[in-house]
N, C-alpha and C positions, 0 to 999 in steps of 0.2 A: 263335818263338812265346812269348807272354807271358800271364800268367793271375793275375786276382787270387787271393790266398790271404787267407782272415780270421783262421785260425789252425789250428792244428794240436794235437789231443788223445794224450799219451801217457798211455794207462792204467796204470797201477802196481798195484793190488788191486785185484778178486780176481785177475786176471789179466792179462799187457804184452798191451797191444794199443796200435796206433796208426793215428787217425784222422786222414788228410789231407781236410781241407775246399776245395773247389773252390767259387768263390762265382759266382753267375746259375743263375736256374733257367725251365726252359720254363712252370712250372708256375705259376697264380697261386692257392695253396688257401687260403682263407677261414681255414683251421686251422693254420695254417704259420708261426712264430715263429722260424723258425732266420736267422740274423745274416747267413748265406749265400745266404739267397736272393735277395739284391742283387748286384751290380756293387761289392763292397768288399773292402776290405783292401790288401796288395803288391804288387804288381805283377813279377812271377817268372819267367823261365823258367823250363826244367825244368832245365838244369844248376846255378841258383841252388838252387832248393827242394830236389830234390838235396843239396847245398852244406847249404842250412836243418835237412834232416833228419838227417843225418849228423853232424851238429855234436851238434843237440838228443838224438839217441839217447843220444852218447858221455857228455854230462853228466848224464840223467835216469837210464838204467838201467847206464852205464859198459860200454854193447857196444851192438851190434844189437837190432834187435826184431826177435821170428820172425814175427809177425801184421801185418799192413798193410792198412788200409782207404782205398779212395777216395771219398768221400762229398760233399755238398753242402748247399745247392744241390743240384744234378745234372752229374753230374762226366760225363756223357757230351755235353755240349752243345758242345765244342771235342773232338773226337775225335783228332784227329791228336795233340793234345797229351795227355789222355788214354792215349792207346799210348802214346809217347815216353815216359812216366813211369813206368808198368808196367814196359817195355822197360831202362832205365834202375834202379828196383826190383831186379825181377830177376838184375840184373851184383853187386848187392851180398848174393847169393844168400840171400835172407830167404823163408824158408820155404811161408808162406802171405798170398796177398794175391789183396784181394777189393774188391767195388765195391757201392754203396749207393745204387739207381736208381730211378726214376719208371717205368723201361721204354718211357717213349713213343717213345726213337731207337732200341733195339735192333732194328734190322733186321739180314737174316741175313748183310749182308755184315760190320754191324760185329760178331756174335756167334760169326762164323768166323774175323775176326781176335784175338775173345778167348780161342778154344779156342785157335788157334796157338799164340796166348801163355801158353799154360797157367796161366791167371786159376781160381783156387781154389775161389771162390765168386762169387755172384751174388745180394744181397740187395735180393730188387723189389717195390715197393710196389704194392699195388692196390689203388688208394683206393674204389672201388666198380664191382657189374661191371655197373649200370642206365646206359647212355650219358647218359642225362637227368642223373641225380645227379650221375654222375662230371663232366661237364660246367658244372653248377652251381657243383657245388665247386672244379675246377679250373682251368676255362675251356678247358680243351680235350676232345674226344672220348676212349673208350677205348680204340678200336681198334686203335689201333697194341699197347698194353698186354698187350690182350688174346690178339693177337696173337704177342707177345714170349712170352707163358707157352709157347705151341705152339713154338716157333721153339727155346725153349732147351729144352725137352724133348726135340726132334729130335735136336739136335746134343749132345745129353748134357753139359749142362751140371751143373756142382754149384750148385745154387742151390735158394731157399727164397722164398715170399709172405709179404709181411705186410701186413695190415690195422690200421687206428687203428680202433677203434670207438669214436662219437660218437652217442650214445642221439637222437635226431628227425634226425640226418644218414647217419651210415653207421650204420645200427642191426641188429635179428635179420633183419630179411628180405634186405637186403643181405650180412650173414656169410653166408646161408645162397645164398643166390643166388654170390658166391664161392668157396662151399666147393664147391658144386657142380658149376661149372666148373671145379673143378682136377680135382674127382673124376674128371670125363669122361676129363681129360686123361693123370692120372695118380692112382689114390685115396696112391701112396706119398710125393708130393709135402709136403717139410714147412711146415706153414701154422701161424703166429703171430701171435696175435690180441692188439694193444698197447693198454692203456688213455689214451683220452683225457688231458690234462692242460693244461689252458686259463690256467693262473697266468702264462702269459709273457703272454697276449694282452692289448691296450688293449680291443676288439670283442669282444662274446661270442657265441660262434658253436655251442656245445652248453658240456655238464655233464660231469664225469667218470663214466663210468657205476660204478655201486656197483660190489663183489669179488661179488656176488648174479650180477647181471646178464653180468660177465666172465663169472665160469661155466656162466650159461645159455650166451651166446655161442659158450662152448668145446662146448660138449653140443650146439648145434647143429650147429657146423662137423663134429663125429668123426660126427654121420651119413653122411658124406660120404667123409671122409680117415681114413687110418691114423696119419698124424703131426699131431696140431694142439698147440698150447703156446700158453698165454697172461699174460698180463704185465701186472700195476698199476705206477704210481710204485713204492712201495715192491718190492714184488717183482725188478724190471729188475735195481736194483741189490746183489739180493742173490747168493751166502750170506754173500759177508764184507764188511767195510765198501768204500766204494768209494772209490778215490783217484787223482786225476787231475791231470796237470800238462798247462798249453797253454801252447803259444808262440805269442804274440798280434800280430797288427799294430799297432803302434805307434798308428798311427791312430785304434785302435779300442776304445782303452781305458776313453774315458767310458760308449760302450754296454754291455760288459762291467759294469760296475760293476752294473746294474740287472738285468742277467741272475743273476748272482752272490748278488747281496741275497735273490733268489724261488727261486732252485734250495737255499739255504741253508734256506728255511722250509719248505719243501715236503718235503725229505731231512735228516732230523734228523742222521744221519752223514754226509752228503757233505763231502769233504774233497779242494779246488779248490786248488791253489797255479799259478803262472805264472809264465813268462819272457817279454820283448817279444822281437821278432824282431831285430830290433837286436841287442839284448843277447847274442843267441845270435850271431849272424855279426860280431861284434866280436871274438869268444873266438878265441882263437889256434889 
């Protein structure tokens, strides 16, 4: 099994964390600027990336990282690979590791093979819970989604919602139509409400909603929930400065350039350095 990779994020402040990027997604959302949502980057087994990650630990933070993300794109759309990687993960006994989904394949056979694997967390998007809207926006229904909230609830999962709110796209009536169905489900279920941020896009497809409007948002959702949190640009990457190192596909270096330039103006401290993938699995 082989899987492109576009690069991979080791966090360094405020806290190590590391994000594996898995590139194709089922999703096509109007709002979605991430580099992975294509068919790009290396081309990898998991014994390579593996290999890739192990390497990049040893030179970034000079050990292991406890935290591990599989993200995308939509890191569940090759499944089989997917397991293999956790599975694999796991043998290099790294403490917590979690997964960053769309929710539309979590059915319960693949949700029973995540509890097996004693997968940490579960961080799942739902982009809206109007099937019209969400369908709009992503070209597919939300059923299956919808669905997944129930399924991982069942099977006691550690996992959390989050919503982008996009003021004339997923706006109050949709937080609130969300919040609602987690409440049914669960009112202790934690829900985090993420600000818009449209500086990647060439198409303008809504505004950033105001820090006003966040917080109505949040004031609408805790009708609903015990746990809600919410998140601007600035805020995400706070309390301390944020600093981040990626190991990039070679390939993929001119696009990077232009991601880099708007993440810099937008985050007055962010603080990006990188290795190409090469460079890392050349090292001895």
């Amino acid at each position: 099994m082989y899987k492109k990779i576009p690069f991979i994020s080791f966090v360094v402040k405020p806290r190590r964390k590391a994000k594996i990027n898995l590139s194709g997604c089922n999703f096509n959302c109007k709002g979605c600027f991430a580099i992975a949502k294509q068919e790009v980057g290396k081309s990898l087994s998991v014994d390579e990336l593996i290999k890739l990650f192990t390497k990049s630990c040893r030179l970034i933070y000079g050990e292991q990282v406890d935290d591990v993300q599989m993200t995308g794109g939509e890191p569940t759309i090759n499944a089989d690979y997917l397991l293999s990687l956790i599975q694999n993960l796991k043998k290099l006994h790294i403490n917590k590791i979690g997964i960053s989904t769309n929710g539309y394949l979590l059915d319960r056979n693949l949700i029973k093979k995540l509890k097996f694997l004693n997968v940490d967390y579960i961080k799942l998007d739902l982009k809206a819970y109007s099937d019209k809207i969400h369908s709009e926006y992503t070209g597919k229904s939300n059923a299956n989604v919808l669905r997944a909230v129930n399924l991982l609830h069942h099977y006691n999962l550690n996992f959390y919602v989050r919503t982008i709110f996009m003021p004339d796209v997923i706006d109050f009536e949709e937080i609130e139509k969300i919040a609602r169905f987690i409440g049914k489900v669960d009112r202790s279920i934690n829900y985090k409400i993420y600000q818009f941020a449209p500086e990647q896009l060439d198409k303008k497809v809504s505004r950033p909603p105001t820090d006003e409007e966040m917080r109505k948002a949040y004031s609408v959702a805790k009708r609903y929930l015990d746990n809600v949190e919410f998140y601007t640009t600035k805020t995400a990457y706070k309390p301390a400065p944020y600093k981040c190192i990626e190991v990039r596909a070679d390939n993929l270096l001119n696009r990077f350039k232009k991601i880099d330039k708007i993440s810099k103006s937008v985050i007055a401290d962010w603080d990006m350095e990188y290795f190409t993938m090469n460079q890392i699995l050349n090292l001895l």
